[in-house]
Backbone as a chain_set.jsonl record, in Angstrom:
{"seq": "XXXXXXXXXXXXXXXXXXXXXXXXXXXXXXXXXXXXXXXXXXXXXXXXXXXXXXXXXXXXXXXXXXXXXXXXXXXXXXXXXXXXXXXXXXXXXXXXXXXXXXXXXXXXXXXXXXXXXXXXXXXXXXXXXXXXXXXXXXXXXXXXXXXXXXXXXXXXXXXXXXXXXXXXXXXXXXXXXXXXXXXXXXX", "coords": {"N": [[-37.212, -16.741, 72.7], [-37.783, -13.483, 71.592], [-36.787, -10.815, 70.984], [-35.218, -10.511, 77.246], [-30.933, -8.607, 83.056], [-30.135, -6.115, 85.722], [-30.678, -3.495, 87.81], [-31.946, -0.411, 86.268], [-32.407, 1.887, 87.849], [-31.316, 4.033, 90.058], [-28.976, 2.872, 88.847], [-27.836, 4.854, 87.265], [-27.918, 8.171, 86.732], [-31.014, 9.634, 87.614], [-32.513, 7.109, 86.97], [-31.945, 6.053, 84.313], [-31.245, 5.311, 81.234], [-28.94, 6.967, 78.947], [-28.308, 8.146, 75.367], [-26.256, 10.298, 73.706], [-27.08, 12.664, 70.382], [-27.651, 11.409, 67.594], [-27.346, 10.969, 64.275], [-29.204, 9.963, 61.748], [-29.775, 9.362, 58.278], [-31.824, 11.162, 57.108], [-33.353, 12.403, 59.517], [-32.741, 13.923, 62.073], [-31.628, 12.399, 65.301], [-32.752, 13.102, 68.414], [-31.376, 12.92, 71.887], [-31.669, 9.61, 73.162], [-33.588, 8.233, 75.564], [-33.953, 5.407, 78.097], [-35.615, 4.336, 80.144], [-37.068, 3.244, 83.04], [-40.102, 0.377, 83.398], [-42.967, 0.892, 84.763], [-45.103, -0.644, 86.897], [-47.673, -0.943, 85.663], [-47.02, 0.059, 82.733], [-45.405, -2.257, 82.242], [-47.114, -4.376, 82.609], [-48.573, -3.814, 80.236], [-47.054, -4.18, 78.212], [-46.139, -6.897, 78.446], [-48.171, -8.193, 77.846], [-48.315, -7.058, 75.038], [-46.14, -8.434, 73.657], [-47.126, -11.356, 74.404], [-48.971, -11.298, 72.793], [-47.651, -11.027, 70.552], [-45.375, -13.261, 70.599], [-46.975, -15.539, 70.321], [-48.52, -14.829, 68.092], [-46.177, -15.228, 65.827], [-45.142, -17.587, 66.816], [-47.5, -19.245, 66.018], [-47.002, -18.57, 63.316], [-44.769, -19.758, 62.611], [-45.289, -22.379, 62.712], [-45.195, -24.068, 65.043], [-47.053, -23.688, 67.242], [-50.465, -24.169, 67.893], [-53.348, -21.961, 66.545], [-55.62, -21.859, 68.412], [-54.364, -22.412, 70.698], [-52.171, -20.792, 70.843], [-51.88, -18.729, 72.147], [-51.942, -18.926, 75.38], [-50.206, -20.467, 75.657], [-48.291, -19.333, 74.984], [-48.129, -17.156, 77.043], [-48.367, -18.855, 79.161], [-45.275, -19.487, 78.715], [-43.89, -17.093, 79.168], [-44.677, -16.457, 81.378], [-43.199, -18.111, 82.904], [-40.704, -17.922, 82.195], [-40.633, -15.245, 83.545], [-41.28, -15.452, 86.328], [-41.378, -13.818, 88.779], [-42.196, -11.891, 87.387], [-42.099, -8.445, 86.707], [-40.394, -7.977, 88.746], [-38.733, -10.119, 88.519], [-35.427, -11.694, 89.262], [-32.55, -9.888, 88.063], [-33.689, -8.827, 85.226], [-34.941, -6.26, 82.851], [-36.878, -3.708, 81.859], [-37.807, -1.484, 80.326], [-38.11, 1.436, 78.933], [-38.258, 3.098, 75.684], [-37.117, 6.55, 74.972], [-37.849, 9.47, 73.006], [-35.983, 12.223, 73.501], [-36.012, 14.26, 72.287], [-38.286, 15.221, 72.206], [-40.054, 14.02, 73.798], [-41.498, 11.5, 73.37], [-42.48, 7.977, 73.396], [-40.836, 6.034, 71.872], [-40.411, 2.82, 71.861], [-39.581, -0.123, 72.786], [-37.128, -1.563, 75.372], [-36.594, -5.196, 76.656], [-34.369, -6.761, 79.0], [-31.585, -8.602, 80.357], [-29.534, -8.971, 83.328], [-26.843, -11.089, 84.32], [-24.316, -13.063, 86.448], [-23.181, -15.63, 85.497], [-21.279, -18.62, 85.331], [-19.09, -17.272, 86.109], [-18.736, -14.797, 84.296], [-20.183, -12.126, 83.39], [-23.334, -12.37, 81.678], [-25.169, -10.403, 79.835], [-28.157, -9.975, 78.067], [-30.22, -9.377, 75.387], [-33.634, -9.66, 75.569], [-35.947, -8.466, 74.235], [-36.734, -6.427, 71.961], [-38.312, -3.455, 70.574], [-40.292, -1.527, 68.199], [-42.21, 1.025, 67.532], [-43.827, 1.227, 64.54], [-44.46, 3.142, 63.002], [-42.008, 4.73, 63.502], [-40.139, 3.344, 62.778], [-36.64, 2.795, 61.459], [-35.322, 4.803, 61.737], [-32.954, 5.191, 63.385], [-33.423, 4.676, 65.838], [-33.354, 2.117, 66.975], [-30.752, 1.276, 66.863], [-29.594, 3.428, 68.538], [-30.163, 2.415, 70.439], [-28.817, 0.126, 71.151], [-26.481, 0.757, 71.252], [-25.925, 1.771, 73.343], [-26.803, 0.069, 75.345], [-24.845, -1.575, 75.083], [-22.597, -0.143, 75.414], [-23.449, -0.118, 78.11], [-23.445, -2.812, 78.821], [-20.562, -3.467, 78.649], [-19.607, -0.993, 80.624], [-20.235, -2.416, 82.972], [-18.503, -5.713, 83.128], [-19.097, -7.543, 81.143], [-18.05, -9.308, 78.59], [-19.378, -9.663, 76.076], [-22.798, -9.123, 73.957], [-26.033, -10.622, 73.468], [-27.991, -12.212, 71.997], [-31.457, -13.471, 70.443], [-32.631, -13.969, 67.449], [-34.909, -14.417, 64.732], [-34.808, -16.289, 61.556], [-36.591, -15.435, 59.603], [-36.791, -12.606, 59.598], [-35.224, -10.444, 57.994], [-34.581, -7.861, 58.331], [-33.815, -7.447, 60.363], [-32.033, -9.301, 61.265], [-30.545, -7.657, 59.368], [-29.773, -5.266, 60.851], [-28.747, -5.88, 62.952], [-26.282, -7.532, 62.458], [-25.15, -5.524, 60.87], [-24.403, -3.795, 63.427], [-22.729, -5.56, 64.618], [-23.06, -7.979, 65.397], [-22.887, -11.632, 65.386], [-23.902, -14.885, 64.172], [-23.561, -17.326, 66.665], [-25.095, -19.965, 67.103], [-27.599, -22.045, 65.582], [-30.266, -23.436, 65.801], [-32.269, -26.037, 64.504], [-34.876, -26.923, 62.907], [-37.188, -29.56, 61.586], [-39.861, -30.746, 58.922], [-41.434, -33.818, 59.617], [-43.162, -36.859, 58.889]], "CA": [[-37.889, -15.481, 72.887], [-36.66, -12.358, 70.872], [-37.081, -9.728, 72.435], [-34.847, -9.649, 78.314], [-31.075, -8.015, 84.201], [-29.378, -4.762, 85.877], [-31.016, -2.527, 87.67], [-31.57, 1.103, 85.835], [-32.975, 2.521, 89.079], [-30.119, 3.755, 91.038], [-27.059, 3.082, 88.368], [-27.456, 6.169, 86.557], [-28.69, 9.777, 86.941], [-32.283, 9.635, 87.61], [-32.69, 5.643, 86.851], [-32.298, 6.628, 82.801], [-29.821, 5.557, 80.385], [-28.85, 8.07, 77.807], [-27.297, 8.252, 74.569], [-26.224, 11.472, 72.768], [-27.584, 13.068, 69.332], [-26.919, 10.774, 66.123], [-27.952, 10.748, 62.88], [-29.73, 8.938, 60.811], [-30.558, 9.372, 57.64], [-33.016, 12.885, 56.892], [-33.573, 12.165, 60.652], [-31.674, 14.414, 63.63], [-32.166, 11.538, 66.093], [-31.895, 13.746, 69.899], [-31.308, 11.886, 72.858], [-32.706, 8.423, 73.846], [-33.244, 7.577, 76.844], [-34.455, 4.131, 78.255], [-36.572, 4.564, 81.104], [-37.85, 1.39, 83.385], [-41.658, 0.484, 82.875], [-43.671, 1.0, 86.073], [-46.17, -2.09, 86.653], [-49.202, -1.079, 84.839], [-46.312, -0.097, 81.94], [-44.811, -3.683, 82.119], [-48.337, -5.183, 81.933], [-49.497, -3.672, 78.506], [-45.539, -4.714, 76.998], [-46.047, -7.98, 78.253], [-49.788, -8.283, 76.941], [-48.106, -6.852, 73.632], [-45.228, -9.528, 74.027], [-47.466, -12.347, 74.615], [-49.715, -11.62, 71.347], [-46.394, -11.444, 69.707], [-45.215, -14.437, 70.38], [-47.993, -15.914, 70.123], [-48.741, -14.797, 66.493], [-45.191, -15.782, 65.694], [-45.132, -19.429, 66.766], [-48.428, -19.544, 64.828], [-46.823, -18.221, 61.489], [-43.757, -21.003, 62.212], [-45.674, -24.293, 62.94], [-44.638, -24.12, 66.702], [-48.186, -23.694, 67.966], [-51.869, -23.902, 66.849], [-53.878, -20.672, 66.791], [-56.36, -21.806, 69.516], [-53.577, -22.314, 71.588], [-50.633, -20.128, 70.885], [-52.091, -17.179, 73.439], [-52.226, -19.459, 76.488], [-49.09, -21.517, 75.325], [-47.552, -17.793, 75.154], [-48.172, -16.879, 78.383], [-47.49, -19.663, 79.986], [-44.167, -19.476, 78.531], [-43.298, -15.935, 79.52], [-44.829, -16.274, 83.107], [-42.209, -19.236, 83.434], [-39.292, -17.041, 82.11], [-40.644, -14.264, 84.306], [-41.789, -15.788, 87.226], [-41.735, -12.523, 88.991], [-42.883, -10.706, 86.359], [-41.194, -7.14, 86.437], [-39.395, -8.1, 89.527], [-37.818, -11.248, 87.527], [-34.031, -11.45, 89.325], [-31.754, -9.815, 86.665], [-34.398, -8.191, 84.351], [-34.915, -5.225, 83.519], [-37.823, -3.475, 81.001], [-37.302, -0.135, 80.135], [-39.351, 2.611, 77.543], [-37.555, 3.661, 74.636], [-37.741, 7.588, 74.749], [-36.81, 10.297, 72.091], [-35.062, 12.854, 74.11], [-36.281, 15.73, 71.799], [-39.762, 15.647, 72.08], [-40.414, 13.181, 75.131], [-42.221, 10.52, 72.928], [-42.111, 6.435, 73.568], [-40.541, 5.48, 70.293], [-40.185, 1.482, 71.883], [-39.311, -0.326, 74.225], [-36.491, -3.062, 75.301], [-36.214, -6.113, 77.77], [-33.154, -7.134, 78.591], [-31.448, -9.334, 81.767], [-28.045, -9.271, 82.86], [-26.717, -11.718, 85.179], [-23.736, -14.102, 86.276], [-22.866, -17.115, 84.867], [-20.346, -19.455, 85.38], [-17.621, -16.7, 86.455], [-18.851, -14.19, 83.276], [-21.271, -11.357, 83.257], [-24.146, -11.958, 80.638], [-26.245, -9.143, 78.913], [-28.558, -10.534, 76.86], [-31.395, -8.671, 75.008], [-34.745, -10.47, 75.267], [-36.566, -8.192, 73.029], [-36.382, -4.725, 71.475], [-39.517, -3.369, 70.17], [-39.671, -0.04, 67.731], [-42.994, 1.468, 67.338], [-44.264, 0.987, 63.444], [-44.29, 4.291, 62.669], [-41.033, 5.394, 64.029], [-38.545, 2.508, 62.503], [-35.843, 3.057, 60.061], [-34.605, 6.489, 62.165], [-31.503, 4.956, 64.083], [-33.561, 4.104, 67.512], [-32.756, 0.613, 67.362], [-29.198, 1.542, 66.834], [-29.274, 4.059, 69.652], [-30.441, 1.517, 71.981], [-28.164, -0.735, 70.874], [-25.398, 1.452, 71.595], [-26.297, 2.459, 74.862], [-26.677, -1.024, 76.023], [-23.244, -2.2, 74.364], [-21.806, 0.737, 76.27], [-23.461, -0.453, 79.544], [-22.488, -4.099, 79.208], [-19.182, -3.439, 78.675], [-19.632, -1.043, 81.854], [-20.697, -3.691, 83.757], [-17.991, -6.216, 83.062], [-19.782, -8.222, 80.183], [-17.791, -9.477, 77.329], [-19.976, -9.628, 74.823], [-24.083, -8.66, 74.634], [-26.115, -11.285, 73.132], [-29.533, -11.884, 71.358], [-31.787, -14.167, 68.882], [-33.544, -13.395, 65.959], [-35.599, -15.432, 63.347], [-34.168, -15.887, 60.181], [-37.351, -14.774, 58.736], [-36.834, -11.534, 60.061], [-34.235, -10.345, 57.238], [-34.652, -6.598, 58.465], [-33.473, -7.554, 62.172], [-30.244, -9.397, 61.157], [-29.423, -6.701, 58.887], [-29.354, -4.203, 61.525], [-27.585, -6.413, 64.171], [-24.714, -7.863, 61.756], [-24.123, -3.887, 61.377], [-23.739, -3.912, 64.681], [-21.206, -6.399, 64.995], [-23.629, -9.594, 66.074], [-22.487, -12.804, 64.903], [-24.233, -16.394, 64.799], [-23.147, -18.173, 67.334], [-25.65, -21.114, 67.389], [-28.276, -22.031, 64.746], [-31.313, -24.078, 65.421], [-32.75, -26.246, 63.147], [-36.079, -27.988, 62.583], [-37.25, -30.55, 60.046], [-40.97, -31.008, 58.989], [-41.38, -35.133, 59.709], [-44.217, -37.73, 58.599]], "C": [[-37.01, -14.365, 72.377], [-36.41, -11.102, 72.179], [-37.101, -10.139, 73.292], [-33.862, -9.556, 78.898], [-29.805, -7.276, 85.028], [-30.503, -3.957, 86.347], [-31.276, -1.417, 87.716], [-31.668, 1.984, 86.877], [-31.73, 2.819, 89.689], [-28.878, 3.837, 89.871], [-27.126, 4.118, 87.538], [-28.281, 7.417, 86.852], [-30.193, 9.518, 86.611], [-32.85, 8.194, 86.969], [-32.711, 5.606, 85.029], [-31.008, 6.319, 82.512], [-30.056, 6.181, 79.197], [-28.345, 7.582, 76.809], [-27.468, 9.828, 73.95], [-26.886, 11.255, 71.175], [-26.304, 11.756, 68.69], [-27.906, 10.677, 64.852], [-28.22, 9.954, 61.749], [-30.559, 8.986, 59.449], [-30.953, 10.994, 57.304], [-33.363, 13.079, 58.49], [-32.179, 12.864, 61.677], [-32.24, 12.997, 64.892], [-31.772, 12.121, 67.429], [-31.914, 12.651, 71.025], [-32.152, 11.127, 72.93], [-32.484, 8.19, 74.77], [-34.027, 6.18, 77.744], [-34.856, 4.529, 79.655], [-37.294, 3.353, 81.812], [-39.093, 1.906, 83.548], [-41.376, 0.527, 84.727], [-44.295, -0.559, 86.011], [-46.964, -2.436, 85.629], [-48.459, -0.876, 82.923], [-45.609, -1.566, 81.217], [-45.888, -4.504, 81.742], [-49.23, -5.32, 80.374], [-47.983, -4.072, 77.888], [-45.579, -5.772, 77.31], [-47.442, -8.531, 78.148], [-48.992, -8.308, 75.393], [-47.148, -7.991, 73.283], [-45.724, -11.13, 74.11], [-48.462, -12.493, 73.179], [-48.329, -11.493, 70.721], [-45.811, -12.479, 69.66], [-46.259, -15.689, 69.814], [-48.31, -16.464, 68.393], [-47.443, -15.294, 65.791], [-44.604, -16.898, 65.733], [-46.454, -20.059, 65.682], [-47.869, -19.585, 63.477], [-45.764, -19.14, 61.249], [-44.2, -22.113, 62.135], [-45.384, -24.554, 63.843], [-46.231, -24.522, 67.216], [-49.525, -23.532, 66.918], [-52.754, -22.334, 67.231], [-54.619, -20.685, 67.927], [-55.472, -21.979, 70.833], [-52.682, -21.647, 72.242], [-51.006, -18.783, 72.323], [-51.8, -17.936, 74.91], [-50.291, -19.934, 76.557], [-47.822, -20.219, 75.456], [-47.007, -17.082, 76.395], [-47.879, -17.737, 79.42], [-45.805, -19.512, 79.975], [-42.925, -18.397, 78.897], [-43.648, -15.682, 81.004], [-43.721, -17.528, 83.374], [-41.001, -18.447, 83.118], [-39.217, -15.843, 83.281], [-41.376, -14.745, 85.902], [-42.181, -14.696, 88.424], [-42.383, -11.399, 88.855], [-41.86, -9.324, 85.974], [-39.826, -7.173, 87.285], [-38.858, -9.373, 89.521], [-36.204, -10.517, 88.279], [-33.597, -10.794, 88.288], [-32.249, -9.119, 85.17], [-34.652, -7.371, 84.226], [-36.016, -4.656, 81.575], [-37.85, -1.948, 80.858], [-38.359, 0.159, 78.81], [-38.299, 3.183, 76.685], [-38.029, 5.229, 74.488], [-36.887, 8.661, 74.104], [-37.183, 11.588, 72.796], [-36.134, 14.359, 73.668], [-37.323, 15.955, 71.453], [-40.643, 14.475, 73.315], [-41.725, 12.043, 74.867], [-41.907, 9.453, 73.094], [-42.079, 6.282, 72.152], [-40.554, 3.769, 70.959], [-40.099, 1.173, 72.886], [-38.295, -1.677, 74.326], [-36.939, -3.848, 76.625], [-34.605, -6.961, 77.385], [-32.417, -8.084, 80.368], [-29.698, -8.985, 81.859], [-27.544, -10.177, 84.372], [-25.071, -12.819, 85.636], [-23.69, -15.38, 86.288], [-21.924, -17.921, 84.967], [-19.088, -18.815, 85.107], [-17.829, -15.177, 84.91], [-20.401, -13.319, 83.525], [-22.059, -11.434, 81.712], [-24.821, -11.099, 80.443], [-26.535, -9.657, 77.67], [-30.151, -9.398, 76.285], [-32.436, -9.428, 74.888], [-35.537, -9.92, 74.044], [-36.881, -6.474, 73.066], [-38.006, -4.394, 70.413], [-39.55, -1.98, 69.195], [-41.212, 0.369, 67.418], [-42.926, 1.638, 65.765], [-43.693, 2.18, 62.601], [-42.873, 5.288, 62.664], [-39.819, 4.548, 63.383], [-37.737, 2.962, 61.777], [-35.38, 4.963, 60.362], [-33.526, 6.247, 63.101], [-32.746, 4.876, 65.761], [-33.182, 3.522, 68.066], [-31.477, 0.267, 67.739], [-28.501, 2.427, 68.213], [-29.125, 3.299, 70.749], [-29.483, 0.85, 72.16], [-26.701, -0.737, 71.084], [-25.014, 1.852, 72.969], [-26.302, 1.111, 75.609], [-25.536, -2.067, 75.759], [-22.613, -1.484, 75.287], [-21.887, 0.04, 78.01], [-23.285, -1.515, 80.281], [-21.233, -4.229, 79.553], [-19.013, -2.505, 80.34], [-19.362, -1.917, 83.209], [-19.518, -5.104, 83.728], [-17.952, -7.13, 81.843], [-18.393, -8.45, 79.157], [-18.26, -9.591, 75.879], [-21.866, -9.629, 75.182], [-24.666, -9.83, 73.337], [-27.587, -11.018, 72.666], [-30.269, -13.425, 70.463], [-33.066, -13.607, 68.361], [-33.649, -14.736, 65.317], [-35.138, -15.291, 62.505], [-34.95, -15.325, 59.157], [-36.942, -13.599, 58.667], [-35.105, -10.565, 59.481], [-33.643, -8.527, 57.741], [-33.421, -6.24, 60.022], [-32.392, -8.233, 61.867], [-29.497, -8.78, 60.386], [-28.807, -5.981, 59.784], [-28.3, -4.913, 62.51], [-26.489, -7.182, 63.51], [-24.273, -6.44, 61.487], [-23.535, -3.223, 62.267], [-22.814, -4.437, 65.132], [-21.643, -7.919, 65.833], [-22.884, -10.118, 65.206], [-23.684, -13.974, 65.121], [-23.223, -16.741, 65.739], [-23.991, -19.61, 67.556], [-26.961, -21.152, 66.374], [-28.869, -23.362, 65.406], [-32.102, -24.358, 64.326], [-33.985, -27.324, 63.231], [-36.674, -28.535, 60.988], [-39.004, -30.784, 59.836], [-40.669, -33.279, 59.033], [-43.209, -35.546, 59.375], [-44.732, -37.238, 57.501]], "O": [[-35.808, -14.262, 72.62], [-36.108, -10.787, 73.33], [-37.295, -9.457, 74.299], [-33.756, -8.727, 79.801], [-28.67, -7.752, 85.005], [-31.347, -3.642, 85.509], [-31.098, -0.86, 88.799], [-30.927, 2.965, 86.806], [-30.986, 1.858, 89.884], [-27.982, 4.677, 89.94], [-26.058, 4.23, 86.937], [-29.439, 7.304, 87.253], [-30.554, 9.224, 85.471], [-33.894, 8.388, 86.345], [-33.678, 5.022, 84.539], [-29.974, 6.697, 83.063], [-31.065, 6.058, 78.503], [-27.798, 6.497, 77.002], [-28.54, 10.407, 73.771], [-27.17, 10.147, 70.719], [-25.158, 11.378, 68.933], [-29.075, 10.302, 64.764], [-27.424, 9.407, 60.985], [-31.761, 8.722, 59.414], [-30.089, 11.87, 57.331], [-33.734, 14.236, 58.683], [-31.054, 12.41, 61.89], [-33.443, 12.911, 65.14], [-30.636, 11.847, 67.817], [-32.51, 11.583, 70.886], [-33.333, 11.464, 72.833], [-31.346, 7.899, 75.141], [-35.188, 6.561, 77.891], [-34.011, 5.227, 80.217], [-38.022, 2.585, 81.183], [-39.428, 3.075, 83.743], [-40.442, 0.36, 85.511], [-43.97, -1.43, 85.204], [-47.095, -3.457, 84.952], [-49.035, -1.408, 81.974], [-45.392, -1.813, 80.031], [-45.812, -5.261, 80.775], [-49.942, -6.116, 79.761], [-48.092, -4.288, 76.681], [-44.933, -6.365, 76.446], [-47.526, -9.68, 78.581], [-49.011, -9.306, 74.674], [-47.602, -8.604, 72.317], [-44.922, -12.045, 73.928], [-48.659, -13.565, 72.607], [-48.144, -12.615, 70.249], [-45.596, -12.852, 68.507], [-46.051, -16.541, 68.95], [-48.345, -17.528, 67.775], [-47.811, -16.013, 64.862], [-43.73, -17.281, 64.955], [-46.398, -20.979, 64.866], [-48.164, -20.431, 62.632], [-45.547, -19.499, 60.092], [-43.583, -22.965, 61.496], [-45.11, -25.753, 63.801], [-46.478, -25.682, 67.549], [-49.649, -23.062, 65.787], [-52.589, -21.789, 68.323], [-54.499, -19.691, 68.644], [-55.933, -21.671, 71.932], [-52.34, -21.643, 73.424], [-50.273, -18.237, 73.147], [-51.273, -17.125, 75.672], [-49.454, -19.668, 77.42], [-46.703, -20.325, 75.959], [-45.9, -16.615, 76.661], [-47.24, -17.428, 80.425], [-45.145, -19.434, 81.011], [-41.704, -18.554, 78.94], [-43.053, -14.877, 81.721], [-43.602, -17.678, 84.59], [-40.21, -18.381, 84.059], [-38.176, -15.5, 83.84], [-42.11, -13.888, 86.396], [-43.291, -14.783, 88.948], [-42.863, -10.482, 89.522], [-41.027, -9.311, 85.067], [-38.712, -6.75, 86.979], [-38.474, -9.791, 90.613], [-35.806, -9.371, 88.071], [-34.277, -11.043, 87.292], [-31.497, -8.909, 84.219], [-34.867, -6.846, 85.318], [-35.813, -5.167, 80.473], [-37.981, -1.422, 81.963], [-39.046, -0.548, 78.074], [-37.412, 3.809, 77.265], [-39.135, 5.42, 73.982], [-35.702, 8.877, 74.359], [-38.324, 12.051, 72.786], [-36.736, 15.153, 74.391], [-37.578, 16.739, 70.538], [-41.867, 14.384, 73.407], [-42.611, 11.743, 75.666], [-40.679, 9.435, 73.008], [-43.035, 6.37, 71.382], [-40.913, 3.188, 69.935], [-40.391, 1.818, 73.893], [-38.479, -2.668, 73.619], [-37.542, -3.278, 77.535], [-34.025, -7.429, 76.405], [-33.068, -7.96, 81.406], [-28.886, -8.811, 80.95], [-27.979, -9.782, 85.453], [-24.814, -13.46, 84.617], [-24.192, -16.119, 87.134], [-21.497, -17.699, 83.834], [-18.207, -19.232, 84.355], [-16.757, -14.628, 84.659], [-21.48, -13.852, 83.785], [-21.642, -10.804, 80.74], [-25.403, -10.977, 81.521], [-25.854, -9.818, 76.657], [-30.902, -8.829, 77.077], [-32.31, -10.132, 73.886], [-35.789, -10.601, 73.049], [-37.152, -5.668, 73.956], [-38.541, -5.224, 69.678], [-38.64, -1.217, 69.519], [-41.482, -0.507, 66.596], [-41.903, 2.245, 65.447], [-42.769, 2.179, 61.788], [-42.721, 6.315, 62.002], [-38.666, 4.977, 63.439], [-38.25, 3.909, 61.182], [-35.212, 5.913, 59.598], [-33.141, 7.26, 63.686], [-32.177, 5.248, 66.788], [-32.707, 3.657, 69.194], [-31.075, -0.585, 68.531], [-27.407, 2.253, 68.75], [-28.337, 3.373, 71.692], [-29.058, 0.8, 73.314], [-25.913, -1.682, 71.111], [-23.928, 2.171, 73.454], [-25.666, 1.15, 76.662], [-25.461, -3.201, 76.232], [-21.978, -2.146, 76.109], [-20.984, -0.209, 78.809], [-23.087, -1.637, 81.489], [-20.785, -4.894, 80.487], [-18.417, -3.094, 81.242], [-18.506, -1.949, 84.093], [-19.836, -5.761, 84.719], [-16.842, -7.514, 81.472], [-17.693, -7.441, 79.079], [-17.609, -9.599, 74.834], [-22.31, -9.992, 76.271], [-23.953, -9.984, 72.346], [-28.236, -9.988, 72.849], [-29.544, -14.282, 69.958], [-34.075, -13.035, 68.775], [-32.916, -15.725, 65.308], [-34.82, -14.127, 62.263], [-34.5, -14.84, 58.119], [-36.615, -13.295, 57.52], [-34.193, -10.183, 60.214], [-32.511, -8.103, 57.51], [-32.684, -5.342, 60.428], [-31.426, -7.62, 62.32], [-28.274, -8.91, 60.328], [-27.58, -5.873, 59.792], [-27.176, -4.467, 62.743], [-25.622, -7.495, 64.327], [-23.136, -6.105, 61.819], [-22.608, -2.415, 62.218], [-22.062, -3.946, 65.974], [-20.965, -8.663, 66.542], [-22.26, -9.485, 64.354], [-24.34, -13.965, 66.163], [-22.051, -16.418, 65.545], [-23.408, -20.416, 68.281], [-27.484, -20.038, 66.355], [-28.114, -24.32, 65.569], [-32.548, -23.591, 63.474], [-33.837, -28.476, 63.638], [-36.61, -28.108, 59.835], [-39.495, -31.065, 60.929], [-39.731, -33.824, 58.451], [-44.184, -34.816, 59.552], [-45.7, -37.786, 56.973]]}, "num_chains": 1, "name": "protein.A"}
């Protein structure tokens, strides 16, 4: 799953993590601030989340089209068994500062592990219209900052290799592979 615990409520000024002005580009980018979804907020990102995957196992050979929606949802009500109130998870609104618009939105978990604080990003989302203005980067910054906060050694993620756009930006960041899956067509 690309695109999800910590939570924002409570650890920072008004349940909101910030980042300052940066620039990007022809783009003044003013504050972002990540904002946790409400319910009825969490329900349309994991509606949007579940046709995304969805359509995405379809376009690999994972799932068949009459299936992939069900097969989707199943799969994300088993990761989230909770749903919003998933231990360790945490779903937040991507919002630009200087005009109080939802540019996106992340999920993200953070939890311990075998003596080590993980922060992992489940999935980062950027509104169509809005990409390619440093959001992704803001976020990305802001939740690097708040891992490391937090104790974390390192903040984690996966991406498709289709998705040539999404490991540019996060090898600029300073991702790495660490583990490569591999499938074979057979018969």
């Amino acid at each position: 799953m690309a695109a999800t615990g910590l939570t924002l409520r409570g650890r920072t000024s008004g349940g909101h993590l910030s980042l300052r002005r940066l620039k990007s580009g022809r783009h003044s980018l003013g504050m972002v601030r990540l904002v946790p979804m409400n319910e009825a907020e969490f329900r349309e990102s994991f509606e949007r989340t579940v046709a995304r995957r969805a359509a995405d196992s379809v376009h690999r050979g994972v799932w068949t089209k009459e299936r992939a929606t069900e097969a989707a949802r199943v799969e994300l009500e088993t990761f989230l068994p909770r749903g919003r109130e998933s231990p360790g998870h945490h779903f937040a609104k991507v919002i630009d500062e200087s005009n109080g618009k939802q540019v996106g939105e992340v999920w993200y978990f953070v939890r311990e592990e075998g003596g080590k604080i993980r922060f992992w990003v489940d999935w980062i989302w950027t509104d169509p219209q809005e990409r390619r203005r440093g959001y992704a980067t803001a976020v990305f910054q802001r939740l690097s900052h708040e891992a490391a906060k937090l104790g974390a050694e390192r903040m984690g993620l996966y991406v498709f290799l289709d998705n040539p756009h999404a490991i540019s930006l996060y090898t600029k960041l300073g991702f790495s592979a660490q583990v490569m899956a591999m499938t074979k067509p057979v018969g």
